[in-house]
C-alpha positions as CSV (number, residue, x, y, z in Angstrom):
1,X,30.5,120.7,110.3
2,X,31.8,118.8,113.0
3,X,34.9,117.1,114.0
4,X,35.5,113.0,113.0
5,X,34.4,110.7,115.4
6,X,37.5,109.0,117.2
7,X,37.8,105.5,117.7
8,X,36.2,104.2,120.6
9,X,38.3,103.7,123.8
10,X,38.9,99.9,123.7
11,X,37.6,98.1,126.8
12,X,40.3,98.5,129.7
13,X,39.9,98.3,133.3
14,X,39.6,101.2,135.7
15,X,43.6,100.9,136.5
16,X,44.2,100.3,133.2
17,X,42.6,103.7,132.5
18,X,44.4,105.3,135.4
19,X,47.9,104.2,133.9
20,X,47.4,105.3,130.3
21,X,46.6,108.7,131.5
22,X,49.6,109.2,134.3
23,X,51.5,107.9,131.6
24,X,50.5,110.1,129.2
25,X,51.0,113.1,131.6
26,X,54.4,111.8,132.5
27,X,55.2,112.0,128.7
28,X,53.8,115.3,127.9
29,X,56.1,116.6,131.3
30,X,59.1,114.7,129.7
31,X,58.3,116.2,126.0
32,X,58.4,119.9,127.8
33,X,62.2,118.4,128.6
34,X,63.2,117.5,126.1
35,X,66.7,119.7,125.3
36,X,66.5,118.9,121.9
37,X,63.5,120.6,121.1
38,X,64.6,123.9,122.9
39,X,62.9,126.2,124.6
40,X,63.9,128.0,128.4
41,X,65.1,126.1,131.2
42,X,62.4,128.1,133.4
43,X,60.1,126.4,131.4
44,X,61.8,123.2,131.6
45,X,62.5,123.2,135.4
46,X,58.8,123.9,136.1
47,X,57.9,120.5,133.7
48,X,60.6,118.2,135.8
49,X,59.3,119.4,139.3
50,X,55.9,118.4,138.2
51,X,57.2,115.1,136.9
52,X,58.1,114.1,140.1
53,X,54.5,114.4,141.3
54,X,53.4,112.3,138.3
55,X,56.1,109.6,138.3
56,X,54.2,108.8,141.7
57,X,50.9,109.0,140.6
58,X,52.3,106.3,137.5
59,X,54.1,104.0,140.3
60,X,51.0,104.2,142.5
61,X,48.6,103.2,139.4
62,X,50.9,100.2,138.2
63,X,51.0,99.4,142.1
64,X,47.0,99.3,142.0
65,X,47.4,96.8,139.4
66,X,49.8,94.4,140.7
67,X,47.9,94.6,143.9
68,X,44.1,93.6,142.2
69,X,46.1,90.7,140.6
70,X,46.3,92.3,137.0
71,X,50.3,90.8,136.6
72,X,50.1,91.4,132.7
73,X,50.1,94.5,130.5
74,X,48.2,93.9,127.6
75,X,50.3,95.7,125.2
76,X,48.0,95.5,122.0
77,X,45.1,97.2,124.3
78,X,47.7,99.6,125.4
79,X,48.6,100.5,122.7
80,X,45.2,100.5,120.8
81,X,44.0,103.3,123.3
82,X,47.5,105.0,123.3
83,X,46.5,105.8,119.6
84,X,42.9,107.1,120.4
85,X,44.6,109.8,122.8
86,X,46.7,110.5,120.7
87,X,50.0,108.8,122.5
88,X,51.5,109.3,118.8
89,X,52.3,112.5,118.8
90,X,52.7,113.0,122.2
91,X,55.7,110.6,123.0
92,X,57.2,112.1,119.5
93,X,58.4,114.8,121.5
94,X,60.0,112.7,123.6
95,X,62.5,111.4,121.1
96,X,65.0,113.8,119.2
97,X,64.1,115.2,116.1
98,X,65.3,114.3,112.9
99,X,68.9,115.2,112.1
100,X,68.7,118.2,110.0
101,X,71.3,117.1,108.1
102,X,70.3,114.0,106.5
């Protein structure tokens, strides 16, 4: 049986495309971070020196843009194929988890 079909992609420009994936890699680095989930801070070092590599590849995409004249972000897009790649879960674990407690 095979997998559902995802949603299509919606229609985004080629720098467009370029920022939702360094952004999405800059998450996943930040998510590998994150103190509150835990984990070692080998692990953690190694995610932050790559972020710096990928923060640069996110200025120089959003550069690309402003430079071809694309001065808006068209957030509903965006957002629309941040959910087809699954941005959901991916900047969860950026945030801190829920309080244990409550």
């Amino acid at each position: 049986m095979l997998p559902p079909e995802l949603p299509p992609l919606p229609a985004l420009t080629r720098a467009e495309a370029e920022l939702i994936d360094r952004y999405l890699e800059a998450v996943d680095l930040l998510g590998r971070v994150n103190p509150a989930l835990g984990g070692d801070t080998y692990r953690g070092l190694r995610a932050a020196q790559a972020l710096v590599g990928k923060a640069v590849a996110l200025r120089d995409a959003l550069t690309l843009m402003h430079l071809r004249g694309e001065s808006e972000l068209h957030s509903a897009t965006l957002a629309r194929a941040l959910r087809v790649l699954d941005g959901e879960r991916r900047t969860a674990r950026v945030t801190l988890p829920p309080d244990p407690g409550s």
